[in-house]
Each structure stands twice: as C-alpha cells, then as structure tokens.
N, CA and C atoms as a LAMMPS dump frame, in Angstrom:
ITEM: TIMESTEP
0
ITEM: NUMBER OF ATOMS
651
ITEM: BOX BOUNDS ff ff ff
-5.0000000000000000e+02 5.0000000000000000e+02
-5.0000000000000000e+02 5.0000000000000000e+02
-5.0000000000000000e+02 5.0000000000000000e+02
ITEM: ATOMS id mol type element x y z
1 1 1 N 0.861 -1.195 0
2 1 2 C 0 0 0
3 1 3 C 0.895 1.242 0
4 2 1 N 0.551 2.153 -0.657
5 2 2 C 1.414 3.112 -0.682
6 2 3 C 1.062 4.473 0.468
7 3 1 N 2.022 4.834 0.837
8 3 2 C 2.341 5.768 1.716
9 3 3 C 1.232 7.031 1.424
10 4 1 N 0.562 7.556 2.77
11 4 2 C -0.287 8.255 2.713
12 4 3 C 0.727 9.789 1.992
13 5 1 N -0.035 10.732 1.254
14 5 2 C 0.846 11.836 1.067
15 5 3 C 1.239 12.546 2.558
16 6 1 N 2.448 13.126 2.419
17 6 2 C 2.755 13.935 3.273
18 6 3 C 2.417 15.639 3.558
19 7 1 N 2.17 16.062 4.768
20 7 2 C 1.562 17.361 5.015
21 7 3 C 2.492 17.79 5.478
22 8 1 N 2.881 19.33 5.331
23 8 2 C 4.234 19.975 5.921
24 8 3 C 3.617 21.539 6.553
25 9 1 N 4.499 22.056 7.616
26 9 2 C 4.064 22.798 8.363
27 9 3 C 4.623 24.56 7.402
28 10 1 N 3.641 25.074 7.514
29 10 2 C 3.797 26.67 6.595
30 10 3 C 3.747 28.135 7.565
31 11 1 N 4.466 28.172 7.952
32 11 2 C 4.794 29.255 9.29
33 11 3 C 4.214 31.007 8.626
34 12 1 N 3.603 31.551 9.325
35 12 2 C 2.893 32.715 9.281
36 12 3 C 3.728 33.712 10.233
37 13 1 N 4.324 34.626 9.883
38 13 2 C 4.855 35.875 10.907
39 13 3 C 3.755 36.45 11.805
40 14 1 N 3.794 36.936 13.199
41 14 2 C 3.127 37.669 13.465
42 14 3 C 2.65 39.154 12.82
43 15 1 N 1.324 39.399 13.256
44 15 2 C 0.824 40.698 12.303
45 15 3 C 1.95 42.206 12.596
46 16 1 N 2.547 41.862 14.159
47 16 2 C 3.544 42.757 13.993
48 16 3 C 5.061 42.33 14.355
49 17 1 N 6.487 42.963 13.829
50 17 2 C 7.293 42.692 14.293
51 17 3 C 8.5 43.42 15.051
52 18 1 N 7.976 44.057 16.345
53 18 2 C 8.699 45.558 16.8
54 18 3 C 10.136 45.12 16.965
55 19 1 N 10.552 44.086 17.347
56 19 2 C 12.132 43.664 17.544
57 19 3 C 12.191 42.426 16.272
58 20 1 N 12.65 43.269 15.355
59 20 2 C 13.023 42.484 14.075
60 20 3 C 14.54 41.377 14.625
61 21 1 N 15.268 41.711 15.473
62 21 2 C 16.294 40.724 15.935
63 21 3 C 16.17 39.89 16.54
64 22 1 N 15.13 39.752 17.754
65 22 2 C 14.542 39.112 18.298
66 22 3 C 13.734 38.329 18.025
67 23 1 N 13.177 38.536 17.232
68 23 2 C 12.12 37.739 16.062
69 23 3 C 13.282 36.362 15.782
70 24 1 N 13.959 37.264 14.75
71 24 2 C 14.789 36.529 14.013
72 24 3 C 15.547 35.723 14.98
73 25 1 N 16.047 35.606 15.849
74 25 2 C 16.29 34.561 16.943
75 25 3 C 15.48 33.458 16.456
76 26 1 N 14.345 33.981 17.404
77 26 2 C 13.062 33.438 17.744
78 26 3 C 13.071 32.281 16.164
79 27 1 N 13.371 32.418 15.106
80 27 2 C 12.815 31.93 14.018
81 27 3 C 13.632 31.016 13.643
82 28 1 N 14.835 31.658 13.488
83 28 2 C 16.23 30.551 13.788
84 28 3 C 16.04 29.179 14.592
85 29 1 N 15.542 29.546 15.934
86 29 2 C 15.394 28.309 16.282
87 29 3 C 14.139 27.45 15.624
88 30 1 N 12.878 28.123 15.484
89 30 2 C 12.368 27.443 15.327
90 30 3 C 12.458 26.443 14.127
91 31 1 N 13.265 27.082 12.831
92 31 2 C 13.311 26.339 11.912
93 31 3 C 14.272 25.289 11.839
94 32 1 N 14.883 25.321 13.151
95 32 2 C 15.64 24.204 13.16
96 32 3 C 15.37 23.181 14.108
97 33 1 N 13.683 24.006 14.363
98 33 2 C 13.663 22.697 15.431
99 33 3 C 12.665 21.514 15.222
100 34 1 N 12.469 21.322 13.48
101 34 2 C 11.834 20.711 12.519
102 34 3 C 11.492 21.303 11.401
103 35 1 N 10.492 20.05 10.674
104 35 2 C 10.49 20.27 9.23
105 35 3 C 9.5 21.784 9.039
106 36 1 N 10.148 22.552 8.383
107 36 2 C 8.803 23.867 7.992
108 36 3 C 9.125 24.062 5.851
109 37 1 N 7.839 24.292 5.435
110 37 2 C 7.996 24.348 3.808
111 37 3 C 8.094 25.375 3.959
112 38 1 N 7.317 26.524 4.446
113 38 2 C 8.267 28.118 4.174
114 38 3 C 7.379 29.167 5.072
115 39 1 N 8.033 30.245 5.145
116 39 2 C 7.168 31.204 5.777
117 39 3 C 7.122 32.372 5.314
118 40 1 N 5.632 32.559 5.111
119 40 2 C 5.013 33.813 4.918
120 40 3 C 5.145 34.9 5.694
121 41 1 N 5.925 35.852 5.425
122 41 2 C 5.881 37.539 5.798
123 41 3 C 5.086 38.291 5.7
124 42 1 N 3.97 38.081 6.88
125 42 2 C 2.654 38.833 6.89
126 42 3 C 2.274 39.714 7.494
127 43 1 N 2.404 41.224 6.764
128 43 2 C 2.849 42.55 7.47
129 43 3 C 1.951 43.836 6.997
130 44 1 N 0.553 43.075 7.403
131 44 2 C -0.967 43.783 6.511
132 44 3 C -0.71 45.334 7.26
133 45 1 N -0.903 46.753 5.778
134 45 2 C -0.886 47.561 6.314
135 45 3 C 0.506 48.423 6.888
136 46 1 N 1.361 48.059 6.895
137 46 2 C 2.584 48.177 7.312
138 46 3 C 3.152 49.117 6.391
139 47 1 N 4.245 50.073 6.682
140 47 2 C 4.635 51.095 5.653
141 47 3 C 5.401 50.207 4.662
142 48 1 N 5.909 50.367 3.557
143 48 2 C 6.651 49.678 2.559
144 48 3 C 8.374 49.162 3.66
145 49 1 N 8.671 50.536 3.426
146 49 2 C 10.231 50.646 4.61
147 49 3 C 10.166 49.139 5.32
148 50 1 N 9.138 49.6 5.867
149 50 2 C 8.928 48.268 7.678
150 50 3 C 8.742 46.643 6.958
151 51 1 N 8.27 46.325 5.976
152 51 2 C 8.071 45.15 5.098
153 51 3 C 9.205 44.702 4.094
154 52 1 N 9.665 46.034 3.832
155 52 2 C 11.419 45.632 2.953
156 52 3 C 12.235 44.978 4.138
157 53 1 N 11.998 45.874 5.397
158 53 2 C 13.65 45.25 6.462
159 53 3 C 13.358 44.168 7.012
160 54 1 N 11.865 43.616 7.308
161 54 2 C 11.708 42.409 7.981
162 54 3 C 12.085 41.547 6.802
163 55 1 N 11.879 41.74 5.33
164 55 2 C 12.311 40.691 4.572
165 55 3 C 13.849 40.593 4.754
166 56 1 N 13.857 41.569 4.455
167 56 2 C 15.961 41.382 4.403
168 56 3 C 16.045 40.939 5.965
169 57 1 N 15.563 41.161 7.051
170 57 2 C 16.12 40.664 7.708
171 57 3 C 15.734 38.954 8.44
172 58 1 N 14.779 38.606 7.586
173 58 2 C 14.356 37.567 8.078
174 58 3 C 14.371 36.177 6.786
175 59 1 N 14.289 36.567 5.947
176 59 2 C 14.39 36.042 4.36
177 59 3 C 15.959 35.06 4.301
178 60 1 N 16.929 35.405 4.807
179 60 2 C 18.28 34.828 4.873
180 60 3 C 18.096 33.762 5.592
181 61 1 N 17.449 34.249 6.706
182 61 2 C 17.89 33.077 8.131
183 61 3 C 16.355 31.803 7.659
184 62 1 N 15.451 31.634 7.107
185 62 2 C 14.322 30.655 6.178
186 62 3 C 15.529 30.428 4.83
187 63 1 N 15.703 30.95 3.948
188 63 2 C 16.424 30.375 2.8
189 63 3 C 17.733 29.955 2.737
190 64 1 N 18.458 29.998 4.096
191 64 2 C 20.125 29.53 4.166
192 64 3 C 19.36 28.047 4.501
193 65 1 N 18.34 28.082 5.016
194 65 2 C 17.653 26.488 6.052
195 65 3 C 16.723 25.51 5.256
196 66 1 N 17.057 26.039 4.056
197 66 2 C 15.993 25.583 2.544
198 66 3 C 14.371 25.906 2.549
199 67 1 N 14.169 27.098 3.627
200 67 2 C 12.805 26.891 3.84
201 67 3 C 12.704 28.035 2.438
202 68 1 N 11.106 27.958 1.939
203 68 2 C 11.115 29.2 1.329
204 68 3 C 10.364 30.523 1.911
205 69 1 N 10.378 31.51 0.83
206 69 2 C 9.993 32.618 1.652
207 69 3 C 8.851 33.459 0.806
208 70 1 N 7.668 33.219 1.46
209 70 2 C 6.72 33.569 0.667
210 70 3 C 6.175 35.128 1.253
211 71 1 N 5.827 36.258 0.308
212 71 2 C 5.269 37.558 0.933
213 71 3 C 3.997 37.663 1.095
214 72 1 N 3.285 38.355 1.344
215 72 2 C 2.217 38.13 2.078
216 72 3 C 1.429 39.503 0.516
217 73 1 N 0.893 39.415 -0.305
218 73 2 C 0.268 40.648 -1.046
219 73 3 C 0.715 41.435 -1.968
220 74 1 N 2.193 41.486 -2.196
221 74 2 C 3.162 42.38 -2.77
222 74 3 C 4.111 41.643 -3.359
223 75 1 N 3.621 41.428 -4.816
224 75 2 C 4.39 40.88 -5.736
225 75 3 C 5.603 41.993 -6.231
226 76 1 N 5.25 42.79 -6.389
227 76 2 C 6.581 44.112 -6.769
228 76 3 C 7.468 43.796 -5.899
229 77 1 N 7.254 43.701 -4.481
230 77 2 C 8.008 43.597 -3.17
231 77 3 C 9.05 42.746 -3.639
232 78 1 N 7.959 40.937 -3.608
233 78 2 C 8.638 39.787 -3.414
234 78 3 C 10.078 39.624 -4.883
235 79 1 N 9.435 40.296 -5.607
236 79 2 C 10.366 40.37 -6.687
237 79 3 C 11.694 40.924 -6.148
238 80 1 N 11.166 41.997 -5.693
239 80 2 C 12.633 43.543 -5.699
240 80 3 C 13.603 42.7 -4.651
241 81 1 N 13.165 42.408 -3.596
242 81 2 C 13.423 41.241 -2.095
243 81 3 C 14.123 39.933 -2.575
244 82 1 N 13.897 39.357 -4.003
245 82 2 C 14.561 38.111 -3.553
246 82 3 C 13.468 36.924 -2.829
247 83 1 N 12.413 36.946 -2.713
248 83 2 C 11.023 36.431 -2.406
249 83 3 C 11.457 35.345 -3.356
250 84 1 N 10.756 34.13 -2.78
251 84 2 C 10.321 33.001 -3.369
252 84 3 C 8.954 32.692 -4.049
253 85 1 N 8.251 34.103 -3.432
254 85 2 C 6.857 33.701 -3.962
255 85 3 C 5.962 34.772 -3.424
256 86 1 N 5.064 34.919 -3.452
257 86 2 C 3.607 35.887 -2.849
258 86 3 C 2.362 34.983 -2.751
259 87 1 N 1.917 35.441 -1.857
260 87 2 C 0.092 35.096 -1.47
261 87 3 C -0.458 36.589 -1.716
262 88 1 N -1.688 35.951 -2.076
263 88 2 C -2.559 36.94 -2.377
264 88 3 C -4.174 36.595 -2.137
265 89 1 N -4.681 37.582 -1.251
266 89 2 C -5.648 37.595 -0.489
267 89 3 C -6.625 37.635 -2.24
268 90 1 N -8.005 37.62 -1.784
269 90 2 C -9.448 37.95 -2.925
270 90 3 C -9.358 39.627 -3.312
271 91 1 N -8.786 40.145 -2.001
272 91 2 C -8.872 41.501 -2.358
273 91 3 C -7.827 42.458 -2.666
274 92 1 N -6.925 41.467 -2.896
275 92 2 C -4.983 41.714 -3.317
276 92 3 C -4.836 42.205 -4.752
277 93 1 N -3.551 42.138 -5.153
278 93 2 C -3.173 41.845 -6.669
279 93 3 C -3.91 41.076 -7.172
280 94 1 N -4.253 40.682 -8.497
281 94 2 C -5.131 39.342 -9.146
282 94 3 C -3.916 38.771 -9.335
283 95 1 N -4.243 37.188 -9.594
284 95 2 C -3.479 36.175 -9.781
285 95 3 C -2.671 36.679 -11.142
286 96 1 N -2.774 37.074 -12.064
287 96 2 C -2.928 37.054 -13.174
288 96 3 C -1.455 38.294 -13.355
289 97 1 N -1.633 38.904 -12.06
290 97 2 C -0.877 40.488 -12.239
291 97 3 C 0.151 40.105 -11.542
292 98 1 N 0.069 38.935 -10.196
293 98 2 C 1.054 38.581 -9.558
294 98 3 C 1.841 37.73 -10.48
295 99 1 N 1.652 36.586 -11.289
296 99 2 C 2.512 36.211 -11.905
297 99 3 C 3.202 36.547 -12.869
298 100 1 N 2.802 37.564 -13.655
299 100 2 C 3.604 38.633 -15.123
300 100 3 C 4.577 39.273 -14.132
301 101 1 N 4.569 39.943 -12.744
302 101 2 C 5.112 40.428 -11.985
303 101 3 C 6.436 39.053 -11.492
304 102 1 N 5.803 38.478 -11.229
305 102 2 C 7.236 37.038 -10.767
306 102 3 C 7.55 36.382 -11.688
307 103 1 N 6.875 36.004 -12.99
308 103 2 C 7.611 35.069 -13.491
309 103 3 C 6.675 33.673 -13.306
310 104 1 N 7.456 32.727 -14.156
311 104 2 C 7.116 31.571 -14.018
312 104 3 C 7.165 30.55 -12.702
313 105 1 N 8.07 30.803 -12.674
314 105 2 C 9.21 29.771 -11.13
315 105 3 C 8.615 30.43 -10.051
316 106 1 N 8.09 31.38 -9.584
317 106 2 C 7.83 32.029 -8.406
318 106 3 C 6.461 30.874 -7.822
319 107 1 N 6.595 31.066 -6.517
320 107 2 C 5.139 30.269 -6.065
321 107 3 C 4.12 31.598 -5.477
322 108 1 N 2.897 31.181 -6.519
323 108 2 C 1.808 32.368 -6.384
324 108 3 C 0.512 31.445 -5.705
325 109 1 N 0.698 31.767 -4.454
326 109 2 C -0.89 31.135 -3.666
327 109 3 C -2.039 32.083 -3.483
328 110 1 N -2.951 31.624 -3.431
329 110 2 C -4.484 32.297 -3.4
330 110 3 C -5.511 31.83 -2.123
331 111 1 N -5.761 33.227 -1.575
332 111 2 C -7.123 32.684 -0.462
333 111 3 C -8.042 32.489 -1.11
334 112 1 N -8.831 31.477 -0.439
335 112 2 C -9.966 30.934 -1.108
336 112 3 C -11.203 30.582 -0.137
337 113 1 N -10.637 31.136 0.879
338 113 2 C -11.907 30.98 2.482
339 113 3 C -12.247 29.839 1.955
340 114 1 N -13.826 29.67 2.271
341 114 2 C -14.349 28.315 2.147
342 114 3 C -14.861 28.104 0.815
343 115 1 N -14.761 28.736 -0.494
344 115 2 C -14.82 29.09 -1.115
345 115 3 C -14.703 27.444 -2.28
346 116 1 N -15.108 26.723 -2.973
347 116 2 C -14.687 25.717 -3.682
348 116 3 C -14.276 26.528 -5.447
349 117 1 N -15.441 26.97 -5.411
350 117 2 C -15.504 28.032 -6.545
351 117 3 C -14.307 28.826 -7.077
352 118 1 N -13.781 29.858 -6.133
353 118 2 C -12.762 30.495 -6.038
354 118 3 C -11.414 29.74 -5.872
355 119 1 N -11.427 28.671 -5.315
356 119 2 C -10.421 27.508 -5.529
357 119 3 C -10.327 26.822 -7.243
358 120 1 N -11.363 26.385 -7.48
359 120 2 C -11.518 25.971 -8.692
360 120 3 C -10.291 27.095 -9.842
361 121 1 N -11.301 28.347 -9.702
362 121 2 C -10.67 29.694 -10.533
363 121 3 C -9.485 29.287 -10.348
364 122 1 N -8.758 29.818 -9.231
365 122 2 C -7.112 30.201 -8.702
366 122 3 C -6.518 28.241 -9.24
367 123 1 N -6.872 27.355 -9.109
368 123 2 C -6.022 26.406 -10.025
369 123 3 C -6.157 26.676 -11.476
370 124 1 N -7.393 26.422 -12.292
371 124 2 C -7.42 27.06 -13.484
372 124 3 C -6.558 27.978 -13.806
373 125 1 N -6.563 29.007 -13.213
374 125 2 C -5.408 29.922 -13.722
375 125 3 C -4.014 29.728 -13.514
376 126 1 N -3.58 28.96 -12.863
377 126 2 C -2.065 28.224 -12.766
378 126 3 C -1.446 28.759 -11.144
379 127 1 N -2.618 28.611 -10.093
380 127 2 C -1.626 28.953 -8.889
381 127 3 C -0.716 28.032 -8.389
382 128 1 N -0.189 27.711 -7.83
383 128 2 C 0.733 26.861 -7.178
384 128 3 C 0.231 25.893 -5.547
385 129 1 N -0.541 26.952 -5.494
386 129 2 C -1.313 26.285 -4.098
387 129 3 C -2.813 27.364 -3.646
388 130 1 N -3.881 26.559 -2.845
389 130 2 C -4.928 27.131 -2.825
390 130 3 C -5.392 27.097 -1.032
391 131 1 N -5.572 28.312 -0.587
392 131 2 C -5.792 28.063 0.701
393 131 3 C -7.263 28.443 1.544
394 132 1 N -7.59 27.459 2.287
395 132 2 C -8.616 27.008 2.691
396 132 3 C -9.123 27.686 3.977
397 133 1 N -9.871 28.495 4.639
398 133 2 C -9.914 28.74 5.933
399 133 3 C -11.141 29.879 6.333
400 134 1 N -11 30.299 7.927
401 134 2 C -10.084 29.382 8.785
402 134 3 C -10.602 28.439 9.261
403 135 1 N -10.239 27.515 9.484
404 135 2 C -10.672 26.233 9.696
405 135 3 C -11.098 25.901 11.356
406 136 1 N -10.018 26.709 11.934
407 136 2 C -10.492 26.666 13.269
408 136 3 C -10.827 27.973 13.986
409 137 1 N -11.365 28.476 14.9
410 137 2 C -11.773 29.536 15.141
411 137 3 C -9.902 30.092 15.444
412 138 1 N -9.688 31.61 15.465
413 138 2 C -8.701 32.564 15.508
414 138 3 C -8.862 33.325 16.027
415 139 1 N -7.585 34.185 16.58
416 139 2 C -7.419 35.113 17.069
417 139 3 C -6.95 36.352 16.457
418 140 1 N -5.695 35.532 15.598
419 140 2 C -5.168 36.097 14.92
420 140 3 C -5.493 37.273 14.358
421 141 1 N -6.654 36.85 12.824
422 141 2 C -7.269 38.057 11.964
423 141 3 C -8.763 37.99 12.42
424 142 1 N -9.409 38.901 11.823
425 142 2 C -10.837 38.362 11.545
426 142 3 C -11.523 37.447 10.516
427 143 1 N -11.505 36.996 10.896
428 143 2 C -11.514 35.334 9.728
429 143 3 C -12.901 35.554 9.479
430 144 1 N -13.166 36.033 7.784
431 144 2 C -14.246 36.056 7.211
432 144 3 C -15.371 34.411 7.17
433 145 1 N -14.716 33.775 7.068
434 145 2 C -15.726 32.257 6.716
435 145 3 C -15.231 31.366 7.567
436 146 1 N -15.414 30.214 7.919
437 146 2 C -15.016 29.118 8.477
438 146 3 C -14.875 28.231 7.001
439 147 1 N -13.856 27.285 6.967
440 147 2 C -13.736 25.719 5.89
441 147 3 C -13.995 24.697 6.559
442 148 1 N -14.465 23.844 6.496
443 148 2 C -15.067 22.778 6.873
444 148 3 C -13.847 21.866 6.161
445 149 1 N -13.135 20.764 7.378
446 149 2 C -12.181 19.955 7.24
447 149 3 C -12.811 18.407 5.961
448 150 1 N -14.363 18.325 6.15
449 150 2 C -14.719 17.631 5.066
450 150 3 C -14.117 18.157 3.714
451 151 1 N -14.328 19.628 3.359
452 151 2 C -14.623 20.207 2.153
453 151 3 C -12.646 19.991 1.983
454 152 1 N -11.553 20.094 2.579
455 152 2 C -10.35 20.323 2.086
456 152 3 C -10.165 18.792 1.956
457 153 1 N -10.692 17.662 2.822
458 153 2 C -10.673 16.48 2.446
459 153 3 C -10.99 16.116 0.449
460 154 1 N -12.015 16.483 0.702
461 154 2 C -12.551 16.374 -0.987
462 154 3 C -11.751 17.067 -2.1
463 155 1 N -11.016 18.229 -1.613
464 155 2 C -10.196 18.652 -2.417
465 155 3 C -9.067 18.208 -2.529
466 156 1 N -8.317 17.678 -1.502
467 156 2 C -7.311 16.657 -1.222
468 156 3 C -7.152 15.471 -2.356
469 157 1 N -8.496 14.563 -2.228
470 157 2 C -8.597 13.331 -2.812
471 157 3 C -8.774 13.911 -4.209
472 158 1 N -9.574 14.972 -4.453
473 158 2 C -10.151 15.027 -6.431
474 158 3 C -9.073 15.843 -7.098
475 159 1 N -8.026 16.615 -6.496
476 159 2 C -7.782 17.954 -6.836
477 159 3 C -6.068 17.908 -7.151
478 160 1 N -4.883 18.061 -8.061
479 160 2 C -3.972 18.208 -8.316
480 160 3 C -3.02 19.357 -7.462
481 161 1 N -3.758 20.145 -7.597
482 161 2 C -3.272 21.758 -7.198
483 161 3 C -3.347 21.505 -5.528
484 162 1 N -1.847 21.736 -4.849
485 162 2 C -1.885 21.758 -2.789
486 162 3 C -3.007 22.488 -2.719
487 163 1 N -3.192 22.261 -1.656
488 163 2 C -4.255 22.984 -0.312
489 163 3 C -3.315 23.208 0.666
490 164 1 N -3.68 24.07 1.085
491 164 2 C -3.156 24.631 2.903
492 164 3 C -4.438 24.881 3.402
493 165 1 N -4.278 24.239 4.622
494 165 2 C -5.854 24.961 5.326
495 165 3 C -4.876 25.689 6.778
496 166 1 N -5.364 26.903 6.992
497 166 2 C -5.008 27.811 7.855
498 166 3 C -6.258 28.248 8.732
499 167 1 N -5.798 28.878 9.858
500 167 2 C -7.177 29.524 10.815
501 167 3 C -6.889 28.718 12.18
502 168 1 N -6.179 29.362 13.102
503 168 2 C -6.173 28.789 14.532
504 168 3 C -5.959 27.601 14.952
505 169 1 N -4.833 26.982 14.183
506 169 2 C -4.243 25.458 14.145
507 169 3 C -3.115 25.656 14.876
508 170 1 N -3.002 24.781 15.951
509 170 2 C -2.108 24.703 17.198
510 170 3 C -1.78 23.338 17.549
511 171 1 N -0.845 23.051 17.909
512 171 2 C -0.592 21.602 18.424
513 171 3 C -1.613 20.879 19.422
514 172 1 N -2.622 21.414 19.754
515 172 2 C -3.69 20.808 20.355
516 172 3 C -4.697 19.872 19.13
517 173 1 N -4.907 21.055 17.699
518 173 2 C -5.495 20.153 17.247
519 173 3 C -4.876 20.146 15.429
520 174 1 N -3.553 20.025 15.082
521 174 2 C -3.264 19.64 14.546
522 174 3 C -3.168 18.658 13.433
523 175 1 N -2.912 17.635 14.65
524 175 2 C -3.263 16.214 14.111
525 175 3 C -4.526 15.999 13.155
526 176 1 N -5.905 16.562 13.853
527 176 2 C -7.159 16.612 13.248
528 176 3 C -7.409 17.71 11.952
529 177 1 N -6.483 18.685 11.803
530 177 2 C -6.368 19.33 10.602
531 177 3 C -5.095 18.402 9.248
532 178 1 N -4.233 17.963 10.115
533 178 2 C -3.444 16.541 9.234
534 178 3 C -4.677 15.793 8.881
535 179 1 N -4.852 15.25 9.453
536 179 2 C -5.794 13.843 9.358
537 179 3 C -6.573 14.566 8.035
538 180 1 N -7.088 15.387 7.733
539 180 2 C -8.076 15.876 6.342
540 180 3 C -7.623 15.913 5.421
541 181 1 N -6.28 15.679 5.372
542 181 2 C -5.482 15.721 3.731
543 181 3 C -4.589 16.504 3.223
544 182 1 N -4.626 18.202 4.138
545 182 2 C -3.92 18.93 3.181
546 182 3 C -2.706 18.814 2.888
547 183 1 N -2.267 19.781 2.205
548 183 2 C -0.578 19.494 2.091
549 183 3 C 0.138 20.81 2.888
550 184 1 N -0.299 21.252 2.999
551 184 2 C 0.318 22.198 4.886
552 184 3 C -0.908 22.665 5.429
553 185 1 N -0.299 23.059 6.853
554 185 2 C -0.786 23.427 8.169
555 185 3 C -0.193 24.494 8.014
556 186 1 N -0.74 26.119 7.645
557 186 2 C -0.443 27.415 7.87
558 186 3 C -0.725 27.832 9.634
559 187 1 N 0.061 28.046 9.998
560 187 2 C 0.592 27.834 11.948
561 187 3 C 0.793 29.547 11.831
562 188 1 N 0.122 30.268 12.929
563 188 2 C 1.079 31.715 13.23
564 188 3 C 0.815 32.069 14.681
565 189 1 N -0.057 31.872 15.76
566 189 2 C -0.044 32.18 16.723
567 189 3 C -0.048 30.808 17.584
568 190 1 N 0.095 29.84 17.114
569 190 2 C -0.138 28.298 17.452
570 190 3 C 1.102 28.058 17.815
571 191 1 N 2.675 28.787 16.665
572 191 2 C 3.648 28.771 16.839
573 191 3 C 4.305 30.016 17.948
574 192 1 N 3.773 31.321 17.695
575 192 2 C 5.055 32.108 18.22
576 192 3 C 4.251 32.155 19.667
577 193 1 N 2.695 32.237 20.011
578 193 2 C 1.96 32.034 20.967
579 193 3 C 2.356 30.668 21.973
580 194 1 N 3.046 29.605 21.788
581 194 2 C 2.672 28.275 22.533
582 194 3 C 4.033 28.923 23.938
583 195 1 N 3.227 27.931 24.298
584 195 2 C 3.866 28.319 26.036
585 195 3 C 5.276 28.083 26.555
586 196 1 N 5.486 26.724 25.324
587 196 2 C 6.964 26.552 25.438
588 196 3 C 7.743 27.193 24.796
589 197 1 N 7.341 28.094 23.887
590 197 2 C 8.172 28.975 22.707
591 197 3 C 8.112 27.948 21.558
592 198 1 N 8.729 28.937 20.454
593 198 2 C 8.723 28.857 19.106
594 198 3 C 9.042 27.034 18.81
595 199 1 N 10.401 27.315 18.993
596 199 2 C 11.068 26.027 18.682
597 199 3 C 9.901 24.86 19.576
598 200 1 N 9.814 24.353 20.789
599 200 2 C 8.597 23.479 21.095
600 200 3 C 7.89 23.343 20.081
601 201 1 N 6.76 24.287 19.973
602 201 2 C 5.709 24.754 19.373
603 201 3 C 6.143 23.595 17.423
604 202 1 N 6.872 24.087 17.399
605 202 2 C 7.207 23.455 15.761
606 202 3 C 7.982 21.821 15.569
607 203 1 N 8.203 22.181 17.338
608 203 2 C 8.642 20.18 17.674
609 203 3 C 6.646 19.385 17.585
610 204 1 N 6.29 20.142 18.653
611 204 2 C 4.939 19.605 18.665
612 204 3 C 3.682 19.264 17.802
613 205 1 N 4.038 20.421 16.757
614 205 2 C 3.091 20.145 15.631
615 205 3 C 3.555 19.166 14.332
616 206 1 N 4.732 19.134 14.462
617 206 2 C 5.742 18.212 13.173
618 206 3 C 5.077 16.762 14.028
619 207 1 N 4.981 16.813 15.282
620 207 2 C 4.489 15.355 15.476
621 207 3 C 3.129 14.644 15.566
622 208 1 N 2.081 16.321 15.679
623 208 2 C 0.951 15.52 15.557
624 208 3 C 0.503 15.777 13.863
625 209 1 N 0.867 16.505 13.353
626 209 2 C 0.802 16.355 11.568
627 209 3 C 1.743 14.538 11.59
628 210 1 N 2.535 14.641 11.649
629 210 2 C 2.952 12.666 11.212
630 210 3 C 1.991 12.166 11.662
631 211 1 N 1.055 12.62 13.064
632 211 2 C 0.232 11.353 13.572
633 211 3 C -0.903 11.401 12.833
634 212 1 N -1.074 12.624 12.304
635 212 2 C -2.464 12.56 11.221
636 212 3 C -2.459 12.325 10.008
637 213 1 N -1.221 11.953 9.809
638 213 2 C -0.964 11.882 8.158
639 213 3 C -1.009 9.944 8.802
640 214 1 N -0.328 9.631 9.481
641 214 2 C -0.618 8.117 9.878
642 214 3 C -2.093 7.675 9.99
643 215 1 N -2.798 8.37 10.848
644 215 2 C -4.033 8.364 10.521
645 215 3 C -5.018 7.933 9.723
646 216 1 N -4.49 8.865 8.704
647 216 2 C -5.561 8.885 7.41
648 216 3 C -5.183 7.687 6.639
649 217 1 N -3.92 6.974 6.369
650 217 2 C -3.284 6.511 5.523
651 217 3 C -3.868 4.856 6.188
C-alpha cells in the first residue's frame, strides 16, 4: 500500500514585528527545530520601509535552512526582495498580475476561504497552491468564513493543485487538521503564541501532523 501523502508545516509571521532581531532569533530556532515548507511575511498595512527590512532581515535566516519565503500581497516587493513567492488575499493583486510580476518559477498562492468556486478559478489559472480557511476559530485576523475539514478532504482526494488549510491550528489540534489531507498546516499564533516557545511549538506540531498523516493513511 502506498504511503499516505505527506503534510508539511507553513509558518505565518506575526501581524507585527517591533524587535526584528529578536524575532529573528526566535525563528532561527524554530526552523531548526523541525520540518517547515516556508514562511510567509505577513505585514498587513505596514509602511513599505517596515516590510522591505523584515524581509531582508528575516528572508536569509528561512532560505540559508531551505525553507522558502513567501510575501504576504506584494508581488513588486517579493520580486525587488529576492522572495520566493507571494500570497494573495481575494482583495490583493489578481493572480494574473502577480505572476507577469514574478515570473514563471515564483510560487503564487491564493485565499480561497471556504470558497470551492474560487479555488476551482485560482487552479485554473495556474496557482501553485490554494488556501482554505479558517478552519479553526482565531485570534489572529478576523476570519471572514469558516472551511469545513470535510470540504479540504474532498479537495485533497479530487484535486492536483496543494491545499493549505489555515485559521487557529495549534498543536492541540493539529493532528485533526493533518488527518483531512492537506498538504500544509499554515501555523502563526499556534507557533510564536505556545507556552513553550517557538522552537517546542514546531517540535509539537511536526508530530501531531505525522500522527495525522498516519491516521488517514
């Protein structure tokens, strides 16, 4: 029988970052304290200045560690930066403007709330990954819709194009967002929020994602 697919953990910056060095500590360890596919620099609102230096200063210490480094809205940015890629919210750049802007090779993801429809679109048009949420209640943002862990299941099994399902996923319930299929767990206050710190936090969830990917399989 073949091996269930594997789900990998997708790290979210906090909405703010007043000690950009400290952070970057903070991140260092965590990415070494398991597997992470990359992290998003998510800096809604923020002057341009304040979103250039957290990249430069945080972009090195994810891509010396093979993680990649995705921007959060700002394809001009991720370009000028050295970015691996951009997300883009419904009410962002269009897909269409972000990729003439990056290129081919760049990874261009799309929110898609609970949205199947708007998922559908954003693969059709050639995104790289489609994200689902929030799945669990948050603190974080104001999370327009809830996704239902059935609905990323179904997209899982029928669908070519990753899923990430994001929205208040913490090592408490992890495992049960593994167990549905996707191909990452978008983590941001689950990680820099957990009680043991960062690094814990990214030991703990690397193990209940294996236990839900065992799970399902």
């Amino acid at each position: 029988m073949a091996s269930p697919p594997p789900c990998r953990l997708y790290l979210i910056t906090p909405p703010r970052l007043d000690d950009l060095a400290g952070f970057g500590r903070d991140l260092a360890g965590a990415l070494d304290a398991g597997d992470v596919a990359a992290l998003q620099i998510r800096l809604k609102d923020h002057p341009e200045g304040e979103i250039a230096a957290a990249v430069r200063a945080l972009a090195p210490i994810a891509q010396n560690r093979g993680v990649a480094v995705i921007l959060n809205d700002r394809p001009d940015l991720a370009r000028e930066l050295g970015c691996d890629g951009v997300h883009i919210g419904q009410d962002d750049a269009s897909y269409a403007d972000a990729r003439r802007i990056l290129g081919p090779d760049a990874t261009v993801g799309v929110t898609c709330h609970d949205s199947l429809h708007l998922a559908m679109e954003a693969a059709e048009a050639g995104a790289d990954y489609v994200a689902f949420g929030a799945v669990f209640p948050t603190g974080t943002k104001q999370a327009k819709t809830r996704a239902e862990l059935d609905m990323i299941s179904g997209w899982a099994l029928d669908m070519v194009v990753p899923c990430v399902a994001i929205g208040g996923i913490t090592a408490e319930n992890a495992r049960e967002a593994a167990r549905a299929g996707p191909d990452f767990l978008a983590v941001c206050a689950g990680v820099w929020r957990h009680a043991g710190g960062p690094a814990a936090a990214v030991r703990a969830i690397n193990g209940e994602i294996a236990a839900g990917v065992a799970e399902r399989g």
